[in-house]
C-alpha positions as CSV (number, residue, x, y, z in Angstrom):
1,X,122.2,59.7,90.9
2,X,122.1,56.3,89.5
3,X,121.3,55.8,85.5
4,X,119.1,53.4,84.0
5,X,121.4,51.3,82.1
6,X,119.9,51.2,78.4
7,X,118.1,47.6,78.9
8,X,115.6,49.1,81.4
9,X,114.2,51.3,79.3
10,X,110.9,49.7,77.8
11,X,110.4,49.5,74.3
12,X,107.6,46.4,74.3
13,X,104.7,49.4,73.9
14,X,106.9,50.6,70.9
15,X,106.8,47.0,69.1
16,X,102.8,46.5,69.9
17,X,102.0,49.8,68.5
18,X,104.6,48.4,65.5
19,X,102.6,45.5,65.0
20,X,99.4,47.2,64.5
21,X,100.7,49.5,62.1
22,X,102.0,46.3,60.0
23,X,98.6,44.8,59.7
24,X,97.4,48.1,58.4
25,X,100.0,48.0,55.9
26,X,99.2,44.6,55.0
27,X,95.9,45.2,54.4
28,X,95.7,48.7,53.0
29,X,98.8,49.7,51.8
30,X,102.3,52.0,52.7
31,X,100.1,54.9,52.5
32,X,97.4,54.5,55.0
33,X,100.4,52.9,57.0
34,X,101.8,56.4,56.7
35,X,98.5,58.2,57.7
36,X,98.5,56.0,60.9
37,X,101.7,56.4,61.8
38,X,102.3,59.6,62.4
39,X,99.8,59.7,65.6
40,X,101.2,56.3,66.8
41,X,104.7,57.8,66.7
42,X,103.8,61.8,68.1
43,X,102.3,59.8,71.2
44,X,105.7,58.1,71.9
45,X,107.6,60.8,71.1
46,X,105.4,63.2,73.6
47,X,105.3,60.0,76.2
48,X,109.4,59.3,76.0
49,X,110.8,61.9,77.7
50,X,114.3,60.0,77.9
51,X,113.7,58.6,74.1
52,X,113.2,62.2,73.0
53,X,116.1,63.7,74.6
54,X,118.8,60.8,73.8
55,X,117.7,61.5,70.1
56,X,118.3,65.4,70.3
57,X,121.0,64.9,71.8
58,X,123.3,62.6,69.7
59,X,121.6,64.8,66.5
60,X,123.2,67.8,68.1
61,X,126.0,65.7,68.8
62,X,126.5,64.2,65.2
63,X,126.2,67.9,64.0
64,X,128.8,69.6,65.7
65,X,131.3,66.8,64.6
66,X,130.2,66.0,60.9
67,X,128.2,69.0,60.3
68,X,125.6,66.4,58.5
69,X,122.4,69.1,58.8
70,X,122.2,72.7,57.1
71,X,121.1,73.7,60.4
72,X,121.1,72.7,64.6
73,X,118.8,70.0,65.1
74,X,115.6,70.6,66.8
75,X,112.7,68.8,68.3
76,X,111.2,68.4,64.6
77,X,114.6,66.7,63.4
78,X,114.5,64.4,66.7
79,X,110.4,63.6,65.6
80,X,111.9,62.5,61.9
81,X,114.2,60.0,64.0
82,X,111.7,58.3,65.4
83,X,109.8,58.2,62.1
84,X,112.8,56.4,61.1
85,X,113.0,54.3,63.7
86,X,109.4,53.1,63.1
87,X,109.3,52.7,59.3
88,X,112.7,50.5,59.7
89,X,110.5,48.5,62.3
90,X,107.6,47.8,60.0
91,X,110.7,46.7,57.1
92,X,112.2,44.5,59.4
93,X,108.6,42.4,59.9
94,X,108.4,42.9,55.9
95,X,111.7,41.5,55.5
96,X,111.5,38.8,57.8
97,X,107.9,37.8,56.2
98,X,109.3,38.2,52.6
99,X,106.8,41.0,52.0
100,X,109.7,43.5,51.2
101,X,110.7,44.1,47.8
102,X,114.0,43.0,46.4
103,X,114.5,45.0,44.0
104,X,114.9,48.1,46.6
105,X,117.6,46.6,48.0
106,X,121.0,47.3,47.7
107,X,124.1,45.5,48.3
108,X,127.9,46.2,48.5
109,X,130.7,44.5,50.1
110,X,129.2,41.2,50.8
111,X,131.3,38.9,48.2
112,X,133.9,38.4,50.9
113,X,131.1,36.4,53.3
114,X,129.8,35.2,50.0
115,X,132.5,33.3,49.7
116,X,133.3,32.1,53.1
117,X,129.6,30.5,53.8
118,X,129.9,28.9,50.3
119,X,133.2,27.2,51.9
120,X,131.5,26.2,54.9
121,X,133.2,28.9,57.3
122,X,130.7,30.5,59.6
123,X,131.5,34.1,61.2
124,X,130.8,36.8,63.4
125,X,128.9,40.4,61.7
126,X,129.4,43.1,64.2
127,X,126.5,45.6,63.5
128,X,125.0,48.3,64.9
129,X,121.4,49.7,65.2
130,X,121.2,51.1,62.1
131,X,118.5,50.2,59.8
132,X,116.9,46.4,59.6
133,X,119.7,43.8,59.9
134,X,116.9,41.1,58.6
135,X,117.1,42.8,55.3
136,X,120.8,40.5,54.6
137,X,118.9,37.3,53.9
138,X,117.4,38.5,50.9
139,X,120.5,38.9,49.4
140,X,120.0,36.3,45.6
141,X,123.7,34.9,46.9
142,X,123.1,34.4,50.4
143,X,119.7,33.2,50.9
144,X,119.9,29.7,49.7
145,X,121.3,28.3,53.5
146,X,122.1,31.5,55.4
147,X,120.9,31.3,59.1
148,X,121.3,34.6,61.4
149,X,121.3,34.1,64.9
150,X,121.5,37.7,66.5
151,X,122.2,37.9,69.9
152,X,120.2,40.4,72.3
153,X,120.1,41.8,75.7
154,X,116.6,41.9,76.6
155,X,113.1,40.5,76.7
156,X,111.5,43.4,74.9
157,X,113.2,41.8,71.7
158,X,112.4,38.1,72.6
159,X,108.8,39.8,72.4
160,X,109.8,41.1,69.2
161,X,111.6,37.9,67.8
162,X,108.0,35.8,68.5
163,X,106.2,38.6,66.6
164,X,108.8,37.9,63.6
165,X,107.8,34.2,63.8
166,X,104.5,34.7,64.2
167,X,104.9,36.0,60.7
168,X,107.5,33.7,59.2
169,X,107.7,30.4,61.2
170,X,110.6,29.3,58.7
171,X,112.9,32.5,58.8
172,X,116.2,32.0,59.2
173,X,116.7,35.0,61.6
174,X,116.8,33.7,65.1
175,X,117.0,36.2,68.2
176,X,119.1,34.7,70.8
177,X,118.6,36.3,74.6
178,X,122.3,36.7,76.4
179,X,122.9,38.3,79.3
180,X,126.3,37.2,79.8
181,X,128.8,35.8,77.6
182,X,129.6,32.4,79.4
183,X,130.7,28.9,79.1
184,X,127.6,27.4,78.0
185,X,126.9,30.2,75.6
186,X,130.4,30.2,73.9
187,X,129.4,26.4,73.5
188,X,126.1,27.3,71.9
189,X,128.1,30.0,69.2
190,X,130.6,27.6,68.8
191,X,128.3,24.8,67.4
192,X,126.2,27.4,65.3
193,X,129.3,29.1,63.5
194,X,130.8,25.4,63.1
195,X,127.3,24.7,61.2
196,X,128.3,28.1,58.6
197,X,125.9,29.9,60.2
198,X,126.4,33.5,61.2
199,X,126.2,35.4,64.6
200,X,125.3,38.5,64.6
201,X,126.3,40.8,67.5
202,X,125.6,44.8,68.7
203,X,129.0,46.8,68.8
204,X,127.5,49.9,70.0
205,X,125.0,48.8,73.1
206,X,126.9,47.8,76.2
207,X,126.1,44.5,78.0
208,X,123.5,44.4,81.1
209,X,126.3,43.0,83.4
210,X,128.3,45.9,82.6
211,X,131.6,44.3,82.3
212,X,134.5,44.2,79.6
213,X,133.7,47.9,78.4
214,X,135.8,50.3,76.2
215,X,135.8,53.6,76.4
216,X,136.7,55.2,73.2
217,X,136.1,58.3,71.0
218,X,133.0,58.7,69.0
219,X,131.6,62.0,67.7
220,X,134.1,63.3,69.7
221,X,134.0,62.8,73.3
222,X,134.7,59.2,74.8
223,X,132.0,56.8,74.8
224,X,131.5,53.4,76.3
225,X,131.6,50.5,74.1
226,X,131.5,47.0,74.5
227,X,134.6,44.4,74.3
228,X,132.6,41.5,74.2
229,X,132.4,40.9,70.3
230,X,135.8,40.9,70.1
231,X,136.3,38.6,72.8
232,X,133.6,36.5,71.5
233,X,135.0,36.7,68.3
234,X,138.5,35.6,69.0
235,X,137.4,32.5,70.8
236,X,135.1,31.2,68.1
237,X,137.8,31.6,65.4
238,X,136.2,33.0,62.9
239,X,135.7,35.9,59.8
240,X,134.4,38.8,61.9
241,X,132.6,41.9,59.6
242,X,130.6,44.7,60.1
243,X,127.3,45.4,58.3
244,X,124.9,48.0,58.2
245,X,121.8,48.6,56.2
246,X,120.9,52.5,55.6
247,X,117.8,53.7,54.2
248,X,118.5,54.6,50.5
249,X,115.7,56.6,48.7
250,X,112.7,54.0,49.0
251,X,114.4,51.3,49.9
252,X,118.2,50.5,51.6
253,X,122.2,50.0,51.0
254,X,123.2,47.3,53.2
255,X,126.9,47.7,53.1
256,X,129.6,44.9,54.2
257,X,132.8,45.2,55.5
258,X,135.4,42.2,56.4
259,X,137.4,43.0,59.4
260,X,139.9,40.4,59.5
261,X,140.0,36.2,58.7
262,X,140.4,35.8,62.6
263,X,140.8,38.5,65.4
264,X,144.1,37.6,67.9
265,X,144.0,38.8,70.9
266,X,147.5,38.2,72.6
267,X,147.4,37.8,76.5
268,X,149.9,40.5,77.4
269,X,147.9,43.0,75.4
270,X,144.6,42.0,75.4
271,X,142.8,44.9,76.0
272,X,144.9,47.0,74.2
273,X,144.3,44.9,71.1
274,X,140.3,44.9,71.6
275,X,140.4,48.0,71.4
276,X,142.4,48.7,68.2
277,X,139.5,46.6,67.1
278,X,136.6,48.3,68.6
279,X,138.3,51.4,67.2
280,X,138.1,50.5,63.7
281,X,134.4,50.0,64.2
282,X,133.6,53.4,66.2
283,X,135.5,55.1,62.6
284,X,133.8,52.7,60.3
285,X,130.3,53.6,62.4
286,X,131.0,57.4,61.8
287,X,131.4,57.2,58.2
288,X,128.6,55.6,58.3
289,X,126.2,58.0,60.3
290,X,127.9,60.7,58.0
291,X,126.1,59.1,55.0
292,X,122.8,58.3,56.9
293,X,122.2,60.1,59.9
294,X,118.8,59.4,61.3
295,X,119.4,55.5,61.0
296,X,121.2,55.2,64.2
297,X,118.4,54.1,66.4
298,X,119.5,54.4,70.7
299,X,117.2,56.2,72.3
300,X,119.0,56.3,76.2
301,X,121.5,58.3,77.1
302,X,124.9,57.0,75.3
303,X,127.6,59.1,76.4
304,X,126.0,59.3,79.6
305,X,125.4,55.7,80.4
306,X,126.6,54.1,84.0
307,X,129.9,55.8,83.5
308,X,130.7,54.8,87.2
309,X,131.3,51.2,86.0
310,X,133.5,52.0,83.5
311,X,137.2,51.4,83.7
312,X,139.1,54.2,81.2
């Protein structure tokens, strides 16, 4: 039987019902926000059969390698996920429309891009879907010039990215739609990171073309993740890092990590060497998950995913 790969699985129903539940926070507050959101989120929990299972299934998953929970996860655990997933939804439209509050936010490990946009050097952040990646740019040291362009998959978040401008025409997070990582887009990159701005890229969703895929250990049983930020990465010539923002209390820990000045990948070992690096972010992802477990937000089968296109 043939899987959905991860892109066809709709999530535009997700972001209206999203964007409702902002304006009720903007108008009466987090708490009524929480009273409506409950319902919103039961009804796509019931509704997404595949959404509900992914999410019980890398719970059960993440427990039986970390042992993160006191007990197995059930389907209450997997309705907290999603709870998660939708109050990290509502920050990212607070974040991006300067509505969220600075002072429950967090930062460690982001001197080292500090000081490469203050010289001028642009770079490469491999993330992952944990938390709200628009949450960076409110960083005191980094907002003063700091342009994210985040490259996605799908038109579910070009949907999402106008609903973001709809409430901050001047934010300096920029969706970019990729399918494919060609000429004319490594052109586009080139000239952004050139400019000392920062491209942001998913290390833990494959591409839609399926191509240049890794297959590597995570939670531990192999996985398929993608090669193309690496590959990416090594042709623009830049500082790569990895970022992730975890909810923290009542507000989050975005925590930096530099990689390396400039990732090499040498022609006789090229795939070998992508995935040394793809390695060190499927470890730096787990300690991650250990400290925050229900802010890893892919709900489609991971392990699972077209496994037929995957070279091992």
């Amino acid at each position: 039987m043939k899987r959905s790969h991860w892109a066809e699985i709709g999530e535009s129903t997700f972001v209206v019902g999203i964007w409702f539940l902002y304006q009720v926070n903007r108008w009466f507050g987090r708490l009524p926000f929480r009273i409506c959101l409950y319902p919103v989120v039961f009804f796509h929990w019931l509704r997404g059969g595949t959404a509900r299972r992914a999410s019980l299934d890398y719970l059960r998953r993440l427990q039986a390698a970390q042992h993160v929970f006191a007990r197995t996860p059930d389907w209450r655990l997997s309705l907290r996920h999603f709870v998660f997933f939708a109050e990290t939804l509502l920050d990212k439209m607070l974040a991006v429309g300067g509505r969220f509050p600075l002072n429950r936010i967090r930062f460690e490990g982001h001197e080292a891009i500090v000081a490469d946009l203050r010289a001028g050097r642009g770079g490469v952040i491999v993330t992952a879907h944990l938390g709200c990646l628009e949450l960076l740019q409110a960083a005191a040291e980094l907002r003063q010039g700091l342009k994210i362009n985040i490259l996605v998959h799908t038109a579910h978040a070009q949907r999402f990215n106008r609903i973001l401008h709809r409430l901050n025409p001047d934010s300096q997070v920029n969706l970019l739609q990729v399918t494919e990582f060609n000429a004319p887009t490594a052109m586009l990159l080139a000239e952004r990171v050139a400019a000392g701005e920062v491209v942001a890229i998913a290390g833990d969703r494959i591409p839609v073309t399926g191509d240049r895929l890794l297959v590597l250990p995570f939670l531990g049983e192999p996985a398929p993740f993608p090669a193309g930020p690496y590959l990416m990465a090594s042709l623009l010539a830049c500082p790569v890092y990895f970022l992730a923002c975890l909810h923290d209390g009542a507000g989050y820990r975005a925590t930096m990590h530099k990689l390396t000045d400039r990732i090499v990948l040498p022609r006789a070992d090229r795939q070998a060497a992508m995935g040394r690096y793809a390695g060190e972010f499927v470890s730096w992802l787990e300690a991650r998950l250990r400290e925050s477990p229900l802010d890893w937000f892919n709900f489609y089968p991971f392990w699972d995913q077209a496994s037929h296109d995957i070279a091992r």
